[in-house]
Every structure is written in structure tokens, then in C-alpha cells.
C-alpha positions as CSV (number, residue, x, y, z in Angstrom):
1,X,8.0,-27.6,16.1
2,X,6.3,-25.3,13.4
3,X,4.9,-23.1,15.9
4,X,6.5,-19.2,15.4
5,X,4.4,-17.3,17.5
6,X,5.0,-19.9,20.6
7,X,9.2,-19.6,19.5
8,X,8.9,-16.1,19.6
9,X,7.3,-15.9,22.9
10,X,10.7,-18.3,24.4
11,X,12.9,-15.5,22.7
12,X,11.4,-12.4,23.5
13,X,11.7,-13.7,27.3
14,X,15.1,-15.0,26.6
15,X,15.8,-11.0,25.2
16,X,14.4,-9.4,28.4
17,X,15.7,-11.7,30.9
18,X,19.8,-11.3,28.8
19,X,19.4,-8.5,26.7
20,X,23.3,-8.0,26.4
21,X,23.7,-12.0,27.2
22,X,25.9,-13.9,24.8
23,X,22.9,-15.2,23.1
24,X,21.1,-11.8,22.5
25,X,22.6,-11.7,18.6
26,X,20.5,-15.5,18.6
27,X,17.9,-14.4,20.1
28,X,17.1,-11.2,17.9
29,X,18.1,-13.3,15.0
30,X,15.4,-15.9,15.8
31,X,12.7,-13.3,16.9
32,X,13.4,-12.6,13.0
33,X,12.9,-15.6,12.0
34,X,9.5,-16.0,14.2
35,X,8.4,-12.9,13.1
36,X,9.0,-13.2,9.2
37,X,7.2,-16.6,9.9
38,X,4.3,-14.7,11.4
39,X,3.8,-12.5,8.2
40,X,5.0,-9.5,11.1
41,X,6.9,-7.4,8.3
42,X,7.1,-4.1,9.9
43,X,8.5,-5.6,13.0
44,X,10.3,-7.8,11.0
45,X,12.3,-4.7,9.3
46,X,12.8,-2.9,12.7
47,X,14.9,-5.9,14.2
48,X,16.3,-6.4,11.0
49,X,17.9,-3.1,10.6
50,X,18.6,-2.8,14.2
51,X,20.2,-6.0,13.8
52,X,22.4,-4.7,10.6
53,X,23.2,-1.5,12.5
54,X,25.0,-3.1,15.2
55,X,26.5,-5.8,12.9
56,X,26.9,-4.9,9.3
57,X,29.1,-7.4,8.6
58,X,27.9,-10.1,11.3
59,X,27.0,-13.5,10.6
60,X,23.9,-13.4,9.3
61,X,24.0,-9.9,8.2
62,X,23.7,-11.2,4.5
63,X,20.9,-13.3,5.1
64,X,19.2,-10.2,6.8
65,X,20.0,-8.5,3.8
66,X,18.4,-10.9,1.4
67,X,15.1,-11.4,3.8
68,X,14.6,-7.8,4.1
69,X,14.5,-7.4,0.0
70,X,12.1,-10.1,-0.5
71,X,10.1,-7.9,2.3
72,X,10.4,-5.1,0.7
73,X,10.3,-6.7,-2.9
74,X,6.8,-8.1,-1.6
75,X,5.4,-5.2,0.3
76,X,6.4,-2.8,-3.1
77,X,5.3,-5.6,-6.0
78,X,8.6,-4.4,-7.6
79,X,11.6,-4.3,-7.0
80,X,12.4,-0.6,-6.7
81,X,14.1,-1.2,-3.0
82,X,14.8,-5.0,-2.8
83,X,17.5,-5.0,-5.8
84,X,19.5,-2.8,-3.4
85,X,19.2,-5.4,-0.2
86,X,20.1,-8.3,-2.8
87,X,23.2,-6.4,-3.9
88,X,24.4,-6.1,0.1
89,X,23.5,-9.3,0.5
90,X,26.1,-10.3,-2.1
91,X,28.8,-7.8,-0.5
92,X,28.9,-10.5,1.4
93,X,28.0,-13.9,0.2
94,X,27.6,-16.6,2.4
95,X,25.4,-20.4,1.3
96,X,22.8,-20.5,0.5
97,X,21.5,-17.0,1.0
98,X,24.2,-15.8,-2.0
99,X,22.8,-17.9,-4.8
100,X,19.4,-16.6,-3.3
101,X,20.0,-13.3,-3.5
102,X,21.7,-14.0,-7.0
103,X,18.7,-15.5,-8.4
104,X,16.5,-12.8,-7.0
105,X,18.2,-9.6,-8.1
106,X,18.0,-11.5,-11.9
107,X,14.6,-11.6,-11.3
108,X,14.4,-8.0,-10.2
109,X,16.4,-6.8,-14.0
């Protein structure tokens, strides 16, 4: 419904009422999504590496990837760290966050 802060609230209950349910990768994974939205970058990157820790190769760890170097590509204004999140994200490409990544790591050389 456009609203991130109101989603976030639904999955930051949903994550303390089934914090090892089978929707807690969901759940932190929209809680990203909601807090990215929100322009919450530092608690953005904590979930995001928390989220990469436990699943380095999970489903949406290459999207992950990618949103954490245009974070980190926008909190630097360079891309000193991003070109390094756009080249995991392409470890493992997955549509449409590979031609993403692609067409940001160009823009980083």
C-alpha cells in the first residue's frame, strides 16, 4: 500500500512473535525492504549483513548484495566499497538484480 513504516511495524511483530518461524528469512528480508524504503541505512546494513551471514548464498543474497552497494555507493559518493557488493552480487546473478549490479559496477570504473 506504499506505506514502509506501517509494513515494517506488521514484520517486526511477525519477527518477535516467530523469530525462527518458516517466514523469519521473509520477514527480515521485508524489514529490509521497509527499512531501505524509510531511508534507515544503518539499520538497513545491520539486517543486511546479518541476513548475508546466515545465508550467503540464499535467495536474495544477491539482491542484498547489490542494495547494500548502492548504500554504501550513496553514503561514500564513490564507489570505493559498493564495486565490491556489485561484484558479489554477480557471484551470483539472479534477474533483474544481475543486470543491476552489471550496470552499476560500469558506472563505478
Amino acid at each position: 500500500l506504499g506505506d514502509a513504516a506501517f509494513a515494517l511495524g506488521i514484520w517486526e511483530r511477525q519477527r518477535s512473535r516467530c523469530p525462527h518461524g518458516g517466514r523469519a528469512d521473509e520477514a527480515q528480508t521485508s524489514s529490509i525492504d521497509a527499512l531501505v524504503a524509510l531511508r534507515r541505512t544503518r539499520a538497513a546494513e545491520v539486517e543486511i549483513s546479518d541476513y548475508l551471514r546466515a545465508h550467503p548464498t540464499g535467495l536474495r543474497s544477491a539482491e542484498l548484495h547489490f542494495v547494500r552497494g548502492t548504500l554504501l555507493r550513496d553514503e561514500d559518493r564513490s564507489c570505493r566499497r559498493a564495486e565490491h557488493e556489485f561484484e558479489l552480487a554477480l557471484a551470483h546473478p539472479a534477474p533483474p538484480w544481475a543486470a543491476r549490479a552489471r550496470a552499476a559496477r560500469s558506472g563505478c570504473r
